[in-house]
C-alpha positions as CSV (number, residue, x, y, z in Angstrom):
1,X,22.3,43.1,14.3
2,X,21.0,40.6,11.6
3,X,24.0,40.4,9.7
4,X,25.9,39.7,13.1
5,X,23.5,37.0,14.2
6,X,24.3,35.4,10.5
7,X,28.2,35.3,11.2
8,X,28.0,31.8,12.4
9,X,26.3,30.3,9.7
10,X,29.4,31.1,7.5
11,X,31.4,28.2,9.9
12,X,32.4,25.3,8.3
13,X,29.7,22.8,8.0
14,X,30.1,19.3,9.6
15,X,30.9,16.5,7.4
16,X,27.9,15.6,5.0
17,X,28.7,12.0,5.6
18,X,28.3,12.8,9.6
19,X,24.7,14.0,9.3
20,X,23.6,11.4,7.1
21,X,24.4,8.6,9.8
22,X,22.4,11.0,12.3
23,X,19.4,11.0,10.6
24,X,16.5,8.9,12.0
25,X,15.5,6.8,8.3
26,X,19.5,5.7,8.4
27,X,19.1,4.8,11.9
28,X,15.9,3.0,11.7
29,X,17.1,1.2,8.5
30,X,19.9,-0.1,10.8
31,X,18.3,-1.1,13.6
32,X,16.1,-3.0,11.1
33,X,19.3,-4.9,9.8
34,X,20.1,-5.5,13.6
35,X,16.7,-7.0,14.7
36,X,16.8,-9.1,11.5
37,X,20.9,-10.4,12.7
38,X,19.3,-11.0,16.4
39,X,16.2,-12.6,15.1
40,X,18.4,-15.6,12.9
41,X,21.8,-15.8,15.5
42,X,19.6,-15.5,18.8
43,X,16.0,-16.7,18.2
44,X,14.6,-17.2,21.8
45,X,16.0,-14.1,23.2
46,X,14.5,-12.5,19.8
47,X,10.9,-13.3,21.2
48,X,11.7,-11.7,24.2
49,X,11.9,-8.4,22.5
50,X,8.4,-8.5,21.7
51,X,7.9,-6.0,24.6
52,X,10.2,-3.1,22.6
53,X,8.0,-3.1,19.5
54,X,5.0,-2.9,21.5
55,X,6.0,-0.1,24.4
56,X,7.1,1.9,21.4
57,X,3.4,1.2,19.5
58,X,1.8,2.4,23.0
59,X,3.0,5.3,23.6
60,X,2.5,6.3,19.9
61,X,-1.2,5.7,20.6
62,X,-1.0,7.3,23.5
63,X,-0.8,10.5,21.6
64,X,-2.5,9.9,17.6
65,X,-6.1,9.5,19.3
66,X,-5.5,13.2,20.5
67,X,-3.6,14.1,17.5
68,X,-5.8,13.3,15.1
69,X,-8.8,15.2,16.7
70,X,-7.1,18.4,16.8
71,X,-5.9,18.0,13.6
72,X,-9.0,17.0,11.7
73,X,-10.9,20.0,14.3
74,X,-8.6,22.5,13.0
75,X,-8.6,21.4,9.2
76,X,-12.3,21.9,9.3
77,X,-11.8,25.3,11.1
78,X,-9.6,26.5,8.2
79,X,-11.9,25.2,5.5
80,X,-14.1,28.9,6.8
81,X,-17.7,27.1,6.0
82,X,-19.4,23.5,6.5
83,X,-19.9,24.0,3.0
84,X,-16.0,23.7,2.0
85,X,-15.6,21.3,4.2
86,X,-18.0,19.2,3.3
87,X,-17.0,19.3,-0.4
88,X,-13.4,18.0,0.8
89,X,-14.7,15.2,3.0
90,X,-16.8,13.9,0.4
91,X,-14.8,13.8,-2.4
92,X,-12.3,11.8,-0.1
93,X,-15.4,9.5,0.9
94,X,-16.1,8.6,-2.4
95,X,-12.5,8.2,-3.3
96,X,-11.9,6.0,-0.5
97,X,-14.7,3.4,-1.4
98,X,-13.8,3.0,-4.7
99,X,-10.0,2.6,-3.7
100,X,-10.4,0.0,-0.9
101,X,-13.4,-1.8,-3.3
102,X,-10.9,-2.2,-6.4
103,X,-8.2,-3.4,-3.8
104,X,-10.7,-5.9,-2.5
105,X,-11.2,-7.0,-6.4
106,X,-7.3,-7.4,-6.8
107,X,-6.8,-9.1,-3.6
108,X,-9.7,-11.5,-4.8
109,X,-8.9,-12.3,-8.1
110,X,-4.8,-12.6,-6.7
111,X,-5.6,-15.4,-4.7
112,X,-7.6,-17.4,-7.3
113,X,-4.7,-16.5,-10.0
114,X,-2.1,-17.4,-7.4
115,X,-4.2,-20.6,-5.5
116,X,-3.2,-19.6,-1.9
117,X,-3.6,-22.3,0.7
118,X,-3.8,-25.5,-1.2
119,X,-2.5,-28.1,-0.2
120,X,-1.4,-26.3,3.3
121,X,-1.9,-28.8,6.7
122,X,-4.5,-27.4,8.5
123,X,-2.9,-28.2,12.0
124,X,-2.6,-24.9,13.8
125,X,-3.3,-24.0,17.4
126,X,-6.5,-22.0,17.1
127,X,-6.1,-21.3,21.2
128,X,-3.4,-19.2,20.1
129,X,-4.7,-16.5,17.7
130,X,-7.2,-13.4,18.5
131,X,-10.6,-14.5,19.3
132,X,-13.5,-13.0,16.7
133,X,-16.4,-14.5,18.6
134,X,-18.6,-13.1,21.1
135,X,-18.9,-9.8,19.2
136,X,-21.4,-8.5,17.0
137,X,-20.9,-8.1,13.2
138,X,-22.8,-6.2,10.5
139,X,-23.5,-2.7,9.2
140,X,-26.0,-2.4,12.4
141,X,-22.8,-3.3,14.5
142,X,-20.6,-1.2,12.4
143,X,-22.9,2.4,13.0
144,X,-23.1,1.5,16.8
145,X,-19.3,0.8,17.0
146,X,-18.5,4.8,15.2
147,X,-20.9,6.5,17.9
148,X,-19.2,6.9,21.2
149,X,-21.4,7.3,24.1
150,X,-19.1,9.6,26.1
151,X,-16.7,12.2,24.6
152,X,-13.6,10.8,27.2
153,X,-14.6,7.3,26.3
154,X,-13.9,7.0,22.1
155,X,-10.4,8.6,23.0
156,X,-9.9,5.8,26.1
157,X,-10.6,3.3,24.0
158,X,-8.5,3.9,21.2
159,X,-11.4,3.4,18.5
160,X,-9.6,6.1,15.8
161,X,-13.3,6.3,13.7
162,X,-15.1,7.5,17.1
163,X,-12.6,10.3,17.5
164,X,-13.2,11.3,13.6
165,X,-16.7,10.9,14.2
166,X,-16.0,13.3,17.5
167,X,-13.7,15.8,15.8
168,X,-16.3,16.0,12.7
169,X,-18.9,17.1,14.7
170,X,-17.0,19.1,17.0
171,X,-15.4,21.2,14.0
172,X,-18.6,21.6,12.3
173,X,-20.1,23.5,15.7
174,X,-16.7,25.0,15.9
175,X,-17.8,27.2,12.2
176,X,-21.4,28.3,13.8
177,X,-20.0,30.4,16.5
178,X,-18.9,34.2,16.1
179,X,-16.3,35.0,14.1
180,X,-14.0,36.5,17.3
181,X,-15.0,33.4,19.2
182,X,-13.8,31.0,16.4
183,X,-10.6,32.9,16.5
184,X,-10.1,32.7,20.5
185,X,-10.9,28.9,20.1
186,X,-8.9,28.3,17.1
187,X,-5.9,29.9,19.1
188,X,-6.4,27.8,22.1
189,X,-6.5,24.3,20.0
190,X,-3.2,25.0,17.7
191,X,-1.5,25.4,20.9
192,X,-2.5,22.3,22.2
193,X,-2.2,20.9,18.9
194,X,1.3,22.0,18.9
195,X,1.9,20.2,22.6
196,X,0.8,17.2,21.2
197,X,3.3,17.4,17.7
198,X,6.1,18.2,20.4
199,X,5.2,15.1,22.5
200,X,5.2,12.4,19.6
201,X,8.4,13.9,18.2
202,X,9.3,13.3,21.5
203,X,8.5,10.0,21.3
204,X,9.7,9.3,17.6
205,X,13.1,9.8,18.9
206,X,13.1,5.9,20.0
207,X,11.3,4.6,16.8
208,X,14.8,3.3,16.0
209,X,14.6,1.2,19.2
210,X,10.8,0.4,18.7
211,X,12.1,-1.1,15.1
212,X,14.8,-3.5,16.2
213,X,12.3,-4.6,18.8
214,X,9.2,-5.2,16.4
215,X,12.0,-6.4,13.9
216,X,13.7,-9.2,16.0
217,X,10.7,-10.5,17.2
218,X,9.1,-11.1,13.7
219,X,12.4,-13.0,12.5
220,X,13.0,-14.6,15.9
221,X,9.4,-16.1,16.5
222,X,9.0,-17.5,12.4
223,X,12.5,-17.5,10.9
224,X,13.4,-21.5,10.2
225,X,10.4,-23.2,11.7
226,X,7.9,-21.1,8.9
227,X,6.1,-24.0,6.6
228,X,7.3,-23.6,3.1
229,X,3.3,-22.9,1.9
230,X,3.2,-20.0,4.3
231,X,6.8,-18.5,3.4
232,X,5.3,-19.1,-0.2
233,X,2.3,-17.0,0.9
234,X,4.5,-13.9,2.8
235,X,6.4,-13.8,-1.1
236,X,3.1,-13.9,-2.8
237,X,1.4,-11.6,-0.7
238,X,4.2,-8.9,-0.9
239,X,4.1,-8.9,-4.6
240,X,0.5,-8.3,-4.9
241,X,0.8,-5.1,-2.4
242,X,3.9,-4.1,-4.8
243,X,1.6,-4.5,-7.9
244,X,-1.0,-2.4,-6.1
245,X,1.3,0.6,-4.8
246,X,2.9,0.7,-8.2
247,X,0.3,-0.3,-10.4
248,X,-2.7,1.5,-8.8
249,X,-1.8,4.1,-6.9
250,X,1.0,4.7,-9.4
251,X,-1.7,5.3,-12.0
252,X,-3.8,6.8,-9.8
253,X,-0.6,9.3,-9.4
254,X,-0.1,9.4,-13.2
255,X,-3.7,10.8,-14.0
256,X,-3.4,13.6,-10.6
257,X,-0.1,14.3,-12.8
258,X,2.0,13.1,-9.7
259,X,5.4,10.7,-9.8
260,X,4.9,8.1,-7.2
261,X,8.4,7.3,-7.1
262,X,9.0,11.3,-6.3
263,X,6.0,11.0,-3.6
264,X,8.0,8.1,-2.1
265,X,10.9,9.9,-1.7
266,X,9.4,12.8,-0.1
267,X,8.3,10.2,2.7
268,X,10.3,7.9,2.8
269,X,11.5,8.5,6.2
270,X,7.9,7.6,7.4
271,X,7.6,4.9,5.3
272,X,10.5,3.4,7.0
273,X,9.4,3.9,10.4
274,X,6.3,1.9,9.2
275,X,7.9,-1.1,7.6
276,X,10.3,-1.1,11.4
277,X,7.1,-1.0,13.6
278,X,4.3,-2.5,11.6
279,X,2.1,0.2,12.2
280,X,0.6,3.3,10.2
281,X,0.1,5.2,13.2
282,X,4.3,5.6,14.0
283,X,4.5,7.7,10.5
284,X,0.8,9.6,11.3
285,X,2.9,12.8,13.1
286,X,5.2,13.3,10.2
287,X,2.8,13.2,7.7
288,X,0.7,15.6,8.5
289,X,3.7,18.0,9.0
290,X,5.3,16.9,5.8
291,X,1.9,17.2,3.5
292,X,1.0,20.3,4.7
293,X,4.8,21.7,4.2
294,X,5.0,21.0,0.8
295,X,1.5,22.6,-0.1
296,X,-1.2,20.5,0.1
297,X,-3.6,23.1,2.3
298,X,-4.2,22.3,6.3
299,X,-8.0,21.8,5.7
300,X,-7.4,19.1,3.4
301,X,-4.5,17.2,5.1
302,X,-6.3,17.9,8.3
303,X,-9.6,15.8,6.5
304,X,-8.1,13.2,4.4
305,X,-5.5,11.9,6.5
306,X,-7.2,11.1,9.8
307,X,-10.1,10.4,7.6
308,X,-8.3,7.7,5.5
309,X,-6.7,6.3,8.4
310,X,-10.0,4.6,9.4
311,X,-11.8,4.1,6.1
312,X,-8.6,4.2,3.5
313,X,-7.4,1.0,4.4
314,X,-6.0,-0.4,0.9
315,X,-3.7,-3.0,2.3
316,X,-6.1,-4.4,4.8
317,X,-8.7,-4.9,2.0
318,X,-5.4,-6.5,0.3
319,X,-4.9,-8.8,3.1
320,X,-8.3,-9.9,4.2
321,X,-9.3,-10.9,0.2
322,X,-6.1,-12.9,0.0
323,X,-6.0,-14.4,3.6
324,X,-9.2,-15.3,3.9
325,X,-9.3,-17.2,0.5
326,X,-6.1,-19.0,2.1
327,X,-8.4,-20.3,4.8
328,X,-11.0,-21.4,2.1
329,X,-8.7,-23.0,-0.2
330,X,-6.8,-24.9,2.9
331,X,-9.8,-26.3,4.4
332,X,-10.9,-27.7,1.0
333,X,-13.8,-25.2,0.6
334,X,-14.8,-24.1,-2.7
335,X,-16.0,-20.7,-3.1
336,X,-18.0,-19.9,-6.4
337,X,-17.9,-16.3,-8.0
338,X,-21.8,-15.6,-6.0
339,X,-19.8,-16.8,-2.9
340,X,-16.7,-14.3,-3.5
341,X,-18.9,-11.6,-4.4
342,X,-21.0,-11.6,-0.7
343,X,-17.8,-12.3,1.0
344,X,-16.3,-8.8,-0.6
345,X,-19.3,-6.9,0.9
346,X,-19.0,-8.3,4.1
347,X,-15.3,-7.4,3.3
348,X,-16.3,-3.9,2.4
349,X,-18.2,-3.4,5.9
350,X,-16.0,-4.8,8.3
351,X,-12.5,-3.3,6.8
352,X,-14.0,0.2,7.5
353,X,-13.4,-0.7,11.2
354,X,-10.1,-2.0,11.1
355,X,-7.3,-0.1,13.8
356,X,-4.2,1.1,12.8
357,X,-2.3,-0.7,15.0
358,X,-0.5,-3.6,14.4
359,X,-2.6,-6.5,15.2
360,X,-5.9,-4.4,14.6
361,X,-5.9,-5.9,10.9
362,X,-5.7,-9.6,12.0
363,X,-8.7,-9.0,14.8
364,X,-10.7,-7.9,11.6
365,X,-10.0,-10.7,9.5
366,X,-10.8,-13.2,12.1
367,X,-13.8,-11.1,12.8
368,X,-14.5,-11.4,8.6
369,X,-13.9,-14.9,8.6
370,X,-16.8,-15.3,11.6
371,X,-19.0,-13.3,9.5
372,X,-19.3,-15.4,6.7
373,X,-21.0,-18.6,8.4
374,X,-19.2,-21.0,7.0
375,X,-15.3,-20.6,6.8
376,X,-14.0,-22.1,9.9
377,X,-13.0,-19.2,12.2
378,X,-10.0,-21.8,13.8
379,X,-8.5,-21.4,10.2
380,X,-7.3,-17.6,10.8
381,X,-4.4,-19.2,13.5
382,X,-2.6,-21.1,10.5
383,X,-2.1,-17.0,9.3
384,X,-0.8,-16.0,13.2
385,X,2.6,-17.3,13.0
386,X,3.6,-15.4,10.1
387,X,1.2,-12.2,10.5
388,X,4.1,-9.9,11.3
389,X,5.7,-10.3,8.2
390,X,2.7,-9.7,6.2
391,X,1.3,-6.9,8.6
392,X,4.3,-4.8,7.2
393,X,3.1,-4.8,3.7
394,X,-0.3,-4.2,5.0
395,X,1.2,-0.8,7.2
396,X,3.0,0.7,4.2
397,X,0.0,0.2,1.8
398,X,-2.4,1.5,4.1
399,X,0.2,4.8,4.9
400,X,1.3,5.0,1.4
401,X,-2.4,5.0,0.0
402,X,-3.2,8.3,2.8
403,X,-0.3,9.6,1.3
404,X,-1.6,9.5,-2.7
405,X,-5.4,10.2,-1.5
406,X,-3.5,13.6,0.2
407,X,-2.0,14.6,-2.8
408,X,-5.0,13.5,-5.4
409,X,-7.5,15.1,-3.8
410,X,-5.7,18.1,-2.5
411,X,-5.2,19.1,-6.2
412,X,-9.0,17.8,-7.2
413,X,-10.5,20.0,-4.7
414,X,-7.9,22.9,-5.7
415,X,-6.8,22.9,-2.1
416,X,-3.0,22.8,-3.1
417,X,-0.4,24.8,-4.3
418,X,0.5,23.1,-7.0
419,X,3.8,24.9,-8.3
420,X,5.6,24.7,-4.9
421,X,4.0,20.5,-5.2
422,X,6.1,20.5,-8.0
423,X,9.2,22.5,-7.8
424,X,9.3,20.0,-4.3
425,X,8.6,16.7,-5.6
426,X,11.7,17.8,-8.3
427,X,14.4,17.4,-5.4
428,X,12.6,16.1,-2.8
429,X,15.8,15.6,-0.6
430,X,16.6,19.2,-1.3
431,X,13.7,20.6,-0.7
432,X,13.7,19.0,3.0
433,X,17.4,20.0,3.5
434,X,15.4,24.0,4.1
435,X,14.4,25.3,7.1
436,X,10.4,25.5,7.3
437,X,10.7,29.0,9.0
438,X,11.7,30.2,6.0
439,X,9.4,28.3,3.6
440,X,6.0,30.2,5.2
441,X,8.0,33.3,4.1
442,X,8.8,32.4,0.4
443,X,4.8,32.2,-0.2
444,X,3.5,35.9,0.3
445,X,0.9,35.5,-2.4
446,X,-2.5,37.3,-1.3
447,X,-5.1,35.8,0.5
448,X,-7.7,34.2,-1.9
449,X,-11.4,34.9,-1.4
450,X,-11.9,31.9,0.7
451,X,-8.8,32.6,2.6
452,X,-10.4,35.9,3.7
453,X,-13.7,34.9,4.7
454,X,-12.2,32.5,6.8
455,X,-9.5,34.9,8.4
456,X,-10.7,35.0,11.6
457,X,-11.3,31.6,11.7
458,X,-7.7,30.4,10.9
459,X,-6.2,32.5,13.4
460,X,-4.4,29.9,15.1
461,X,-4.5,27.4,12.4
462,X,-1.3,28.8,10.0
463,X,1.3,28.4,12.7
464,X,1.1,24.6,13.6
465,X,2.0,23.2,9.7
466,X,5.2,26.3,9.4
467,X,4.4,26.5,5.5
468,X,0.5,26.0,3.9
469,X,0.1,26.8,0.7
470,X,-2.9,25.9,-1.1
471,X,-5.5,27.9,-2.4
472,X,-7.3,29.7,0.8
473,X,-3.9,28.9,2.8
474,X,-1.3,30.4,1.5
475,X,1.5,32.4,3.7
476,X,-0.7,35.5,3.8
477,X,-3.3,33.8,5.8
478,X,-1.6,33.9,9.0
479,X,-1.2,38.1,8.8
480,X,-4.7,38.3,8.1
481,X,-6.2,35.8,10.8
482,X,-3.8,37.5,13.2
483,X,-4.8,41.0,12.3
484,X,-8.4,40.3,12.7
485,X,-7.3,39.4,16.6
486,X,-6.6,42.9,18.2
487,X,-9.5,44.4,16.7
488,X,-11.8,41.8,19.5
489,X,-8.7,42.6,22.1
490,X,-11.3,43.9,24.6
491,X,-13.8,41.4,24.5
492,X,-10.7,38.9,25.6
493,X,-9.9,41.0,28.4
């Protein structure tokens, strides 16, 4: 029968030139070009299309929150002990700081190189930009704001740290029951996790829609009426995030023994989606699919990535050091080095609680800029007008620098199958051409010591990603976990 049922494959394949209009980066990348034609020919209907972008960025949040708990809940699961886990998360920790910090230091030292905001009018509507007042600020403010005091309530909200916080806890409680209990709970959550995968995808079939929205409307509502000071800043601004992506993270890559521009290939279909929409959370479901397919291991995609998504935030650090010298520098105030120095630890504090959304980095800046005491906080609506165009730098650093971490610290933490890394990243496009079915198969290597002490605990968690294979989650892990199921058959009845 199999050689039957592998007949039709033999039929002559479509035109290559066919599929490579169907796919979703080729159609995203057009409806880019299209918002951007709209935007210039037809400006006021442009604005109007404001509501696209942002239906599209709802019901993406409507499903990360979820998403991201299951995912981080079941990468602690397959870790086997608190103590594996806990290795991974702070490694990333510490990696993160030191990241964001240095990015803070570039953005800093950018602005004084590049003198952003002198000589700018300060003569913008302050009624029109997001309101930092009335809140509280400060590390006290911070720790209150990551604690949810309801488990419904941090997923309601859309506050991305409390789930972490939430999932953390709730995957480390998850590895002190039973072993046949953590199986029958890991089963239940990859199933739902699997829901949820199938309802973004769902969903990501109109990210090229969401783009031409989020597109027009940034080119409509700036286009010819932008000052020539803020254009200057947009072009300035995007060159420093360049510098950082390839400088930093490129090195960064270099010493893991990694070719960023190979990485970016690999996701470059995500990294699309997030230049269209603005927003690191539209490329959040692909990623941890893609990561996990090419070897990095589902414990430590499942703790970096939602991790870095609320404290990994290179390109908000990026933007807040530049912009908020622009607001210094155009109000005529000087900052000395002492100043700079307190204004990056504030920085450092209040970038940690920045969302993913787009918008959520601009409602932290403001916030920042409140924080200090004395930079005018009516300063941050001179940045509103032309936020949009800057906020898609900010996405694809923040995305792209989750991406590197993944990789880094995968391999650090020996949490990766490194030759199949490799032999992927040599043809990315090819290696995405397989089937993933096929790829779980073409790992059969045995279970490593930490893959077997943790059998029972990964029952359900080698399905969801279709091809693991780092150390402790290699193809073999599934048989296992699944074999150590029948054997607690009757307790289930």
């Amino acid at each position: 029968m199999r050689p039957q049922e592998q007949l039709p494959a033999a039929a002559p394949a479509p035109p290559r030139g066919r599929n490579r209009y169907r796919g979703i980066g080729t159609q995203i990348a057009a409806a880019m070009l299209l918002g951007v034609a709209v935007g210039f020919l037809f400006p006021g209907f442009a604005v109007d299309l404001k509501i696209v972008g942002d239906l599209f960025l709802a019901l993406v949040k409507a499903g990360v929150a979820p998403l991201v708990f299951f995912t981080v809940v079941m990468g602690i699961a397959s870790a086997g002990d608190l103590k594996k886990a806990s290795r991974i998360g702070v490694l990333a920790l510490v990696y993160f700081e030191v990241v964001s910090t240095l990015a803070l230091l570039i953005g800093l030292v950018a602005a004084n190189l590049l003198g952003v905001g002198k000589g700018i009018a300060t003569t913008a509507n302050a009624g029109d930009a997001p309101s930092a007042e009335g809140g509280e600020h400060g590390f006290t403010a911070f720790l209150k704001n990551i604690v949810p005091d309801n488990f419904v309530g941090a997923f309601s909200s859309g506050q991305l740290l409390q789930v972490v916080v939430l999932a953390i806890l709730f995957g480390a409680g998850l590895l002190t029951l039973k072993p046949h209990l953590q199986a029958r709970v890991n089963s239940g959550l990859d199933v739902v996790s699997e829901m949820f995968f199938a309802f973004v995808n769902v969903i990501m079939k109109l990210a090229p829609i969401g783009a031409f929205g989020a597109i027009a409307y940034s080119v409509g509502s700036n286009g010819s009426g932008m000052l020539l000071a803020l254009a200057e800043l947009v072009l300035e601004y995007w060159a420093v995030v360049a510098v950082f992506v390839f400088g930093v993270l490129g090195l960064v890559c270099l010493l893991a023994g990694f070719n960023i521009l190979r990485i970016l290939q690999y996701v470059r279909v995500e990294m699309t989606l997030v230049l269209g929409t603005a927003s690191s959370e539209s490329a959040l479901p692909g990623l941890l699919k893609k990561l996990t397919r090419i070897g990095c291991s589902k414990q430590s995609v499942g703790l970096v990535v939602p991790t870095g998504y609320a404290f990994n935030l290179d390109g908000t650090s990026l933007y807040m050091a530049i912009c908020t010298m622009f607001v210094a520098n155009a109000y005529g105030i000087d900052m000395s080095v002492p100043d700079q120095l307190g204004l990056l630890l504030i920085m450092l504090l209040t970038s940690k609680g920045a969302a993913t959304v787009s918008g959520g980095t601009f409602v932290v800046f403001a916030s920042t800029v409140t924080a200090t005491g004395y930079l005018p906080v009516e300063g941050v609506a001179i940045l509103f007008g032309v936020y949009r165009l800057m906020s898609m730098a900010t996405a694809f650093c923040n995305t792209f620098g989750n991406v590197v971490a993944t990789f880094v610290i995968a391999k650090w933490c020996k949490e990766m199958d490194v030759e199949k890394v490799n032999s992927a990243l040599a043809d990315p496009k090819a290696f995405l051409a397989r089937p993933e079915e096929p790829e779980a198969e073409e790992t059969p290597e045995a279970p490593s010591a930490d893959a077997g002490a943790s059998a029972s605990a990964s029952a359900g968690a080698g399905a969801s990603a279709g091809a693991d294979g780092g150390a402790g989650a290699g193809g073999a892990t599934a048989p296992v976990a699944t074999a150590a199921v029948p054997a607690h058959s009757p307790a289930q009845k």
